[in-house]
C-alpha positions as CSV (number, residue, x, y, z in Angstrom):
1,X,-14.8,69.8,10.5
2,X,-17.5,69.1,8.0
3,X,-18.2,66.1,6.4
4,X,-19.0,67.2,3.0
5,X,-15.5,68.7,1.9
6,X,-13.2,66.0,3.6
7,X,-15.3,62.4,2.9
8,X,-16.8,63.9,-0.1
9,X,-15.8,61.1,-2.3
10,X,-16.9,58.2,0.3
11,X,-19.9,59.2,2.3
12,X,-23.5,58.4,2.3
13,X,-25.4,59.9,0.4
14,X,-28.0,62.7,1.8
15,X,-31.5,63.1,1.9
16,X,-31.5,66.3,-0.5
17,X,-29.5,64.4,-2.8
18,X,-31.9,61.1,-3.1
19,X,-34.5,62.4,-5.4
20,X,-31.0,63.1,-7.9
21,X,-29.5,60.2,-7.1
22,X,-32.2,57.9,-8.3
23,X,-33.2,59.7,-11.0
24,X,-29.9,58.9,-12.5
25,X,-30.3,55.2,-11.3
26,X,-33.7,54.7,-13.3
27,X,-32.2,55.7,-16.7
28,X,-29.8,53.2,-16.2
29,X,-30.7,50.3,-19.0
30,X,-28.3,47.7,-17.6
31,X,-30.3,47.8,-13.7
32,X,-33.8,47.2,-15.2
33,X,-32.5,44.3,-17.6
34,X,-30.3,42.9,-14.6
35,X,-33.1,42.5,-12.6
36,X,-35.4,41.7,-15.4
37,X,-32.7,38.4,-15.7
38,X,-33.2,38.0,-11.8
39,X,-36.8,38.1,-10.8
40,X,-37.7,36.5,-14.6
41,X,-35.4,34.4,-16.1
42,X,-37.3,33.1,-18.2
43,X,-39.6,35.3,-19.8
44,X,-36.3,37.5,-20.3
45,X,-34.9,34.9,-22.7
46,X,-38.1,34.9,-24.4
47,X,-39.0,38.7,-24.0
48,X,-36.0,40.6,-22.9
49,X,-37.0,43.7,-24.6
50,X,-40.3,43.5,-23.2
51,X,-39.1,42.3,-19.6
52,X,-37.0,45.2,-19.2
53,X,-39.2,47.7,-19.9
54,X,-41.4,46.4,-17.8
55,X,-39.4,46.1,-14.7
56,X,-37.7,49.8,-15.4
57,X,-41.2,50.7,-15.3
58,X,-41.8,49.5,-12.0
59,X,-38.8,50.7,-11.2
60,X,-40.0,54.4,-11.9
61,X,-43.4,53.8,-9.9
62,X,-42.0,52.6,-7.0
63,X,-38.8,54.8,-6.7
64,X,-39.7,58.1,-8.5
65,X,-41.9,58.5,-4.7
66,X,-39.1,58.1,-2.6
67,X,-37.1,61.5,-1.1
68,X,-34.7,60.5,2.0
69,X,-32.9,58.2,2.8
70,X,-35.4,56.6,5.3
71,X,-37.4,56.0,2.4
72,X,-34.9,54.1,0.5
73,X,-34.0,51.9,3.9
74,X,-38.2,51.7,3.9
75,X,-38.1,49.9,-0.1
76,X,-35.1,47.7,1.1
77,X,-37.1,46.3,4.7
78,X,-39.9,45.4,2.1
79,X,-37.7,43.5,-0.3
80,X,-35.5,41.9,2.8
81,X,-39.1,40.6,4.5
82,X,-40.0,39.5,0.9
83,X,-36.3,37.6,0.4
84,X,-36.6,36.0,3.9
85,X,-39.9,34.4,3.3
86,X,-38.6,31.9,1.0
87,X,-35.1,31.5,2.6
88,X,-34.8,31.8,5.5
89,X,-36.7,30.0,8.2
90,X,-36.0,31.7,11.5
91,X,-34.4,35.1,12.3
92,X,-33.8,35.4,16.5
93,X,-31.5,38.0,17.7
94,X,-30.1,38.3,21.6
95,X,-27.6,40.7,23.3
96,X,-30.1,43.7,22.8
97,X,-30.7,44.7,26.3
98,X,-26.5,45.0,26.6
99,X,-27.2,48.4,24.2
100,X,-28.3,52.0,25.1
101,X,-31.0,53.6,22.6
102,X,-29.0,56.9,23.7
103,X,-25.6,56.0,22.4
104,X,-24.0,55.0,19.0
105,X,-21.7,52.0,18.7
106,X,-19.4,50.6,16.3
107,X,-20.9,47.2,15.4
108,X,-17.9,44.4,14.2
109,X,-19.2,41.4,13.1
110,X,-17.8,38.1,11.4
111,X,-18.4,38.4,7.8
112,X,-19.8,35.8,5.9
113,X,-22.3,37.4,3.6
114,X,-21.9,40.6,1.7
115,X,-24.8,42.2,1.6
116,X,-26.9,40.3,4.4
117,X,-24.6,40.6,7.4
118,X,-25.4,44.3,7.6
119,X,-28.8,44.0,6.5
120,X,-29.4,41.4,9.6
121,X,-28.1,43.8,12.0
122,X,-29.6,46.6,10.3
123,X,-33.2,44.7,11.1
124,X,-32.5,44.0,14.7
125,X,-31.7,47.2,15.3
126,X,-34.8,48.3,13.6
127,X,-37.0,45.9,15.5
128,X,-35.8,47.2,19.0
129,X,-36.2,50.7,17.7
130,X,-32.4,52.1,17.8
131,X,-31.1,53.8,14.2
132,X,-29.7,51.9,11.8
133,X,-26.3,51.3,10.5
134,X,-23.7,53.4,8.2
135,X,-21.8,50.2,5.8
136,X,-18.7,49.9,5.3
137,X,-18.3,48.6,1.7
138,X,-15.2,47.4,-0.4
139,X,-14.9,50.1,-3.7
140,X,-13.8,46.1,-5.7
141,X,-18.1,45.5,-5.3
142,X,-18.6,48.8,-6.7
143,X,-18.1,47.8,-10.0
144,X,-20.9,50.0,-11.9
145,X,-21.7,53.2,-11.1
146,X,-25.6,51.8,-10.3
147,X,-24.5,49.4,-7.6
148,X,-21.9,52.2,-6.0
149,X,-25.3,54.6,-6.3
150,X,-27.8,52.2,-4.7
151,X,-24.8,51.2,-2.0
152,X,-24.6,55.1,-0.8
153,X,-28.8,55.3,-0.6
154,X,-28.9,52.6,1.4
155,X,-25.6,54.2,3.9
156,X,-23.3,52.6,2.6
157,X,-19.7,54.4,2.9
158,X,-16.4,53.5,0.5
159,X,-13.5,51.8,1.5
160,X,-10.9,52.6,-1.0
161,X,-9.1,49.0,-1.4
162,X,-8.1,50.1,-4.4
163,X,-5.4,52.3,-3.6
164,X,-2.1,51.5,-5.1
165,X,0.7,52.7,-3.9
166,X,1.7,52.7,0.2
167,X,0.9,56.5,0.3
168,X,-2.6,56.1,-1.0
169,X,-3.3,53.8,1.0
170,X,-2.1,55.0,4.4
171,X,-4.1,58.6,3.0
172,X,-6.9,56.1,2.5
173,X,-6.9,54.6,6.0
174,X,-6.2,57.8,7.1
175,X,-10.0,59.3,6.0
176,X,-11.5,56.1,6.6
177,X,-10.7,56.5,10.1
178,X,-11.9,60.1,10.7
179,X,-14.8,59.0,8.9
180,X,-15.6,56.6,10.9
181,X,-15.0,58.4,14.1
182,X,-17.1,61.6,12.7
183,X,-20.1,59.1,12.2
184,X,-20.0,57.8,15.4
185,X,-19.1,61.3,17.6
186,X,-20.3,63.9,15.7
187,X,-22.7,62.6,13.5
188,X,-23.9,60.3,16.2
189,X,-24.8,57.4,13.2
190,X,-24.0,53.9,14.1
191,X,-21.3,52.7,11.8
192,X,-21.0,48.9,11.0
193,X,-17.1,46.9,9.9
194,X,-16.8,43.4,8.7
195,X,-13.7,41.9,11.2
196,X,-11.8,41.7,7.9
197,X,-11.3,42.4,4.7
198,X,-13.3,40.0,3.0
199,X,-15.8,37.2,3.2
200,X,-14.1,34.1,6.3
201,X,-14.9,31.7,3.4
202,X,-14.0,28.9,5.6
203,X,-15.5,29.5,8.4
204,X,-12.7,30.8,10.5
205,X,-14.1,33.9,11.9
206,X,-10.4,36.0,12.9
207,X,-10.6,39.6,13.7
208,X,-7.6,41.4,11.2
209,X,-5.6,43.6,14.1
210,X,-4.6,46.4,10.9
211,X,-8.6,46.9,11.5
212,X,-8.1,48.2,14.7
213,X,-4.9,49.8,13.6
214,X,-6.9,51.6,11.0
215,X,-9.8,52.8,13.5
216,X,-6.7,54.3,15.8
217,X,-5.3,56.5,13.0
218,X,-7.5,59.3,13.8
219,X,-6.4,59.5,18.1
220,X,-4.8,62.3,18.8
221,X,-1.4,61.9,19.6
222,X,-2.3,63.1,23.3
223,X,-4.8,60.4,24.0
224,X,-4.1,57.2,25.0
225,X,-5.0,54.3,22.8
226,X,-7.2,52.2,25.4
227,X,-9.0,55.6,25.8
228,X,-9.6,56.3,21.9
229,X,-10.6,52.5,21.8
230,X,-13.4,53.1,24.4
231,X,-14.8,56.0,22.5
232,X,-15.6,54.1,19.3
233,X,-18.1,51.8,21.9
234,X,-16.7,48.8,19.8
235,X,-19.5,45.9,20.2
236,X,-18.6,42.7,18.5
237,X,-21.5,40.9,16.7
238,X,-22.0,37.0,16.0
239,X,-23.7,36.4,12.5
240,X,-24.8,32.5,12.6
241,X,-26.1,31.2,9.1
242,X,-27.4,27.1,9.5
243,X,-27.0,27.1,6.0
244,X,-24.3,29.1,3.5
245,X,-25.7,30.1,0.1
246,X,-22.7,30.3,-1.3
247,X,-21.0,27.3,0.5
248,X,-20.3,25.3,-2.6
249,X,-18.9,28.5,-5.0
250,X,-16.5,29.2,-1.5
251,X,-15.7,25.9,-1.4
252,X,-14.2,25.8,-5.2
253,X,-12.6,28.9,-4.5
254,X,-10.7,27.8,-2.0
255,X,-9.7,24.9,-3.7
256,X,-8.4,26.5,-6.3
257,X,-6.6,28.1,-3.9
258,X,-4.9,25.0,-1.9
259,X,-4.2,23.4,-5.4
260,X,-2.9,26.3,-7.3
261,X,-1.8,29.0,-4.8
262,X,-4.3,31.2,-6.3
263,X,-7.9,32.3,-7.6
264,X,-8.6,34.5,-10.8
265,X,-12.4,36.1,-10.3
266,X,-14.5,36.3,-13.2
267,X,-15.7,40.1,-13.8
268,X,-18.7,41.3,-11.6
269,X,-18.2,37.8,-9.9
270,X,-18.9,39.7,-6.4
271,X,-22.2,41.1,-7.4
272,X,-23.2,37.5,-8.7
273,X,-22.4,36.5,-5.0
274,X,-24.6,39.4,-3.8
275,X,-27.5,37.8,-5.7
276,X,-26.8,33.9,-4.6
277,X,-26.6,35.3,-0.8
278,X,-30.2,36.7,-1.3
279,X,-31.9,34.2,-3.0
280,X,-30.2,30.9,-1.6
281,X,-31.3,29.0,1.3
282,X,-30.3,30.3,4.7
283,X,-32.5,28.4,7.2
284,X,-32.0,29.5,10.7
285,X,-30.3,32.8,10.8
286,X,-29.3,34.1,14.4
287,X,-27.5,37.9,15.4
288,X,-25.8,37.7,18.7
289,X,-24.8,41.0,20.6
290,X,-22.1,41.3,22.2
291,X,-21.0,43.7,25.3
292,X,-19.4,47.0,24.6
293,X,-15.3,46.7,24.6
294,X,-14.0,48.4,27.8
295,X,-10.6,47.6,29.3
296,X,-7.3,48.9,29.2
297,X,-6.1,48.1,25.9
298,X,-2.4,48.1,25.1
299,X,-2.2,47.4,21.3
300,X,-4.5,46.5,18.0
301,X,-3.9,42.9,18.1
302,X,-5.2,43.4,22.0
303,X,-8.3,44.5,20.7
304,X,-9.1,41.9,17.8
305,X,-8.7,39.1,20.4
306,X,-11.4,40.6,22.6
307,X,-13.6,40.8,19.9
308,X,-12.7,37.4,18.4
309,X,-13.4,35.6,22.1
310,X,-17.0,37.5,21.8
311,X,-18.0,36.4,18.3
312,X,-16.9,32.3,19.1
313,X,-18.9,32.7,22.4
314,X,-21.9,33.8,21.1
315,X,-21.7,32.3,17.9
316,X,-25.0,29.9,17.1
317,X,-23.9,26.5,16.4
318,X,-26.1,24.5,14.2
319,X,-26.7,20.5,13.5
320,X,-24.8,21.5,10.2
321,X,-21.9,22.3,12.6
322,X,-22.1,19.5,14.7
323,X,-22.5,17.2,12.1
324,X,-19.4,18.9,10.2
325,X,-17.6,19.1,13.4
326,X,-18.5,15.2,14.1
327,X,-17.3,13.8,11.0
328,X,-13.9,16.5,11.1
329,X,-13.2,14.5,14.6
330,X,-14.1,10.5,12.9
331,X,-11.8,11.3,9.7
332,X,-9.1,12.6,12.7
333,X,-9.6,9.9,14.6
334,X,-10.9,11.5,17.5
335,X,-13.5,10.9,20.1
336,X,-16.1,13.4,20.9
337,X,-16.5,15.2,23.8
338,X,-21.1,14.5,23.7
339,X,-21.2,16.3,27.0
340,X,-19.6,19.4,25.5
341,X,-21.1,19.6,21.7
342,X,-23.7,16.6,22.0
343,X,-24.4,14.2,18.7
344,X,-27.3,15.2,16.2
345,X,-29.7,12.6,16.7
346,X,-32.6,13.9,14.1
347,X,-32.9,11.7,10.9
348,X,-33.9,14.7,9.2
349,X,-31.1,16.5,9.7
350,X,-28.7,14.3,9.3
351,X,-30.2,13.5,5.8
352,X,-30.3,17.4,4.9
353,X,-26.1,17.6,5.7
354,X,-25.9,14.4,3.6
355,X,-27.2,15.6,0.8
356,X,-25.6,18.8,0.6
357,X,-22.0,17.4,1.1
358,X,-22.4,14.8,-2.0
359,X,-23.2,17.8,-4.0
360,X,-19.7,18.8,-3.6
361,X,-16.8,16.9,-5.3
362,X,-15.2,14.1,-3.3
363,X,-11.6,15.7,-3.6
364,X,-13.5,19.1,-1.9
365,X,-15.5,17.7,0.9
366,X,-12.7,18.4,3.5
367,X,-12.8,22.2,2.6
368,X,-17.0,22.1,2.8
369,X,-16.8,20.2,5.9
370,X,-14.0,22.8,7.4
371,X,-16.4,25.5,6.8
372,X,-18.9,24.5,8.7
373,X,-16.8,22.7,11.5
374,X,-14.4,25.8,12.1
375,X,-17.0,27.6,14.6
376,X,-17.0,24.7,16.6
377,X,-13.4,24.5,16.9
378,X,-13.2,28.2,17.4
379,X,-15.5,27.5,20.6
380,X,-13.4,25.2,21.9
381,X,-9.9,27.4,22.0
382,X,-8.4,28.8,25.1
383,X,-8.9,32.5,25.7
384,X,-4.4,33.0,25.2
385,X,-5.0,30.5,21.7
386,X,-4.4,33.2,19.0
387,X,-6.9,32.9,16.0
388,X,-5.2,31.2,13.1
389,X,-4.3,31.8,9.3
390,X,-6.9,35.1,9.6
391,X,-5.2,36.8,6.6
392,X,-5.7,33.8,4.4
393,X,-7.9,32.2,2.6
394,X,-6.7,28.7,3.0
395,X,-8.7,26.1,5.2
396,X,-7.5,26.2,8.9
397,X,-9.3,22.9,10.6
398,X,-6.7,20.5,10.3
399,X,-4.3,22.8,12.1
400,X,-6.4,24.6,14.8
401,X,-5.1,24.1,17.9
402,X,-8.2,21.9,20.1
C-alpha cells in the first residue's frame, strides 16, 4: 500500500513538495492582507496597500528559505513561543515518562481549542525529544485554499465532514481510518484526534464512541477488536486552559442554541476563532498524559469511556473552576465538599473570575459558569456514570449526575 495513490487527496504534505507549496502560498494577496489586519490593525486602516506589501514581503524572506517540513514546524515553534509570551503564563506538562521514544501513539485529547490543543502537545513532545504529531483537521476550517495549504505544511491531514450522502461518508471514514492506521504502523508518525467532532464548548469533555468506531473500520475481519484497539497505542490527553479565549463568543453560541434550537455561523467564523485562541489570554496552560489503553475491549463505546475516565482524572483544575464550581453548588443549593475541591481563598483571584463573569450578560452567566464548572463535575462521576449530552452542544451542568 502506498500512501500517495490512496490518501492523495488528505495527506500531509511532503518535504519535496514544500518549496511548491509555499511558493503558491506567497502569491496569495488575501494571506499577506489578513495578517497585515492581524499583527497591524491599525496602520492597515490607514495604509492597507502599504501594510500588505509589506508583510507579503516578509513573508517571502522568511518563507522563500524554508524546504521540509521540519522547517515549516521550525517557523511555527518561533511564532508559538512568540504567542505564549503575552498569553499564556505557565505551560507544565506530566505523563511523559508513561511514553516510549521508540513507539508511535495515537494521542486523543479533549478539544477545546482548534489550533492550540495540537500545537501544546506538539511542544511537549518536542521538549522531551519524541516526533511530533500528524493533525487531524475538519475540511469546514479549510475554507481557502491558503489555510488548507498552510494546514498540510504543518501535518495536518483532512477529515472530509463534508461528505453528503451516507455512502461518502462511510467511504470517508473508511480512508480516514487506514490513514490513520498507515501513519501510525507503517509510517511510524504519531497521529493526533480531538475526542469529538468539534470544540466541548461547555466544558463537558465526552469522548464520541463513532470515533472509535471510525478508527476500527480498517481491522481485518480476522482480528479481534480489543486486539486492533491495542495496536493504535491509544493515549488519552488532558488539555487544561485557566482561562478560555473564546469563553464569551462559546457562551453566545450556545445560547443561541438553548433559546432557539440552533446557531447560523457567520462565513470564515472558524478561522476568526483560530485567531481569538492565539491572541487571547490563556493563563496557566497544563498537558496531562495519560497511560497507553490496554485491556480487553468489547465495543467502541468501551473504549471512549476509558479514555473519558483518563482525561477527568488528569484534567488540571483551576481557581476559575472552583470558583465556577462553587457558585454552580450556592445557586443549587448545595454544600461543598472543602475536603474534596477546597474554597479559593486568594482575593486576586476571586476578583479576576468576577470580572470576567459581569462581562457576560446576566441571562448567559449560567452557560459561562457551566463551562468552567463542568470539569469539576466530570471529576466527581463514578467510573459506571456514562458522560452526558456528548453529541450536543447544549449545557450539561444542571443535569450531571454528582
Amino acid at each position: 500500500m502506498t500512501e500517495n495513490g490512496i490518501f492523495e487527496d488528505i495527506r500531509p504534505y511532503h518535504d519535496d513538495e514544500v518549496s511548491t507549496v509555499l511558493a503558491r502560498v506567497m502569491k496569495n494577496h488575501e494571506l499577506s492582507q489578513t495578517l497585515a489586519r492581524w499583527r497591524f490593525p491599525r496602520l492597515s486602516r490607514m495604509m492597507p496597500k502599504m501594510m500588505t506589501w509589506l508583510v507579503k514581503r516578509h513573508l517571502q524572506r522568511q518563507l522563500s528559505t524554508l524546504h521540509s517540513v521540519d522547517d515549516v514546524q521550525q517557523v511555527v515553534a518561533q511564532y508559538m513561543q512568540q504567542m505564549m509570551a503575552s498569553t499564556v503564563s505557565a505551560l507544565s506538562f506530566s505523563g511523559m515518562e508513561k511514553l516510549r521514544k521508540d513507539q508511535r501513539y495515537l494521542f486523543i485529547s479533549n478539544h477545546r481549542d482548534i489550533a492550540l490543543d495540537p500545537a501544546f502537545i506538539n511542544m511537549a513532545l518536542f521538549e522531551y525529544g519524541h516526533p511530533t504529531v500528524r493533525i487531524a483537521i475538519g475540511d469546514n476550517l479549510l475554507t481557502k485554499d491558503y489555510v488548507s495549504d498552510l494546514m498540510r505544511l504543518n501535518k495536518s491531514f483532512i477529515v472530509k465532514r463534508s461528505a453528503s450522502s451516507p455512502r461518502e461518508k462511510f467511504k470517508a471514514s473508511k480512508q480516514l481510518s487506514a490513514f490513520i492506521y498507515h501513519s501510525l504502523r507503517q509510517e511510524h508518525s504519531n497521529v493526533w484526534l480531538a475526542q469529538r467532532e468539534g470544540r466541548a464548548k461547555d466544558g463537558n469533555d465526552c469522548t464520541n464512541a463513532a470515533i472509535i468506531s471510525m478508527l476500527a473500520l480498517n481491522r481485518p475481519k480476522t482480528r479481534e477488536f480489543a486486539d486492533y484497539i491495542g495496536e493504535l497505542n491509544i493515549v488519552p490527553v488532558s488539555i487544561s486552559y485557566e482561562w478560555d479565549p473564546c469563553d464569551k463568543a462559546k457562551t453566545q453560541e450556545l445560547f443561541s442554541v438553548q433559546q432557539t434550537g440552533q446557531y447560523h455561523k457567520q462565513t470564515h467564523e472558524d478561522i476568526a476563532s483560530i485567531a481569538a485562541g492565539i491572541a487571547g489570554f490563556k493563563g496557566h496552560v497544563h498537558v496531562a498524559f495519560g497511560e497507553p489503553l490496554s485491556g480487553d475491549y468489547a465495543n467502541a463505546e468501551a473504549v471512549a469511556a476509558a479514555i473519558d475516565q483518563q482525561i477527568w482524572d488528569n484534567y488540571r483544575l483551576y481557581p476559575s473552576n472552583l470558583l465556577a464550581y462553587g457558585q454552580y453548588e450556592a445557586s443549587a443549593g448545595h454544600p461543598i465538599d472543602s475536603a474534596e475541591f477546597p474554597s479559593v481563598e486568594d482575593a486576586g483571584q476571586q476578583a479576576l473570575f468576577a470580572r470576567r463573569l459581569q462581562a457576560i450578560e446576566p441571562s448567559q452567566q449560567p452557560i459561562f459558569l457551566a463551562m468552567y464548572a463542568n470539569p469539576v463535575l466530570n471529576k466527581l462521576r463514578r467510573p459506571s456514570e456514562p458522560c452526558i449530552n456528548m453529541d450536543s452542544d447544549a449545557p450539561t451542568w444542571a443535569n450531571a449526575s454528582r
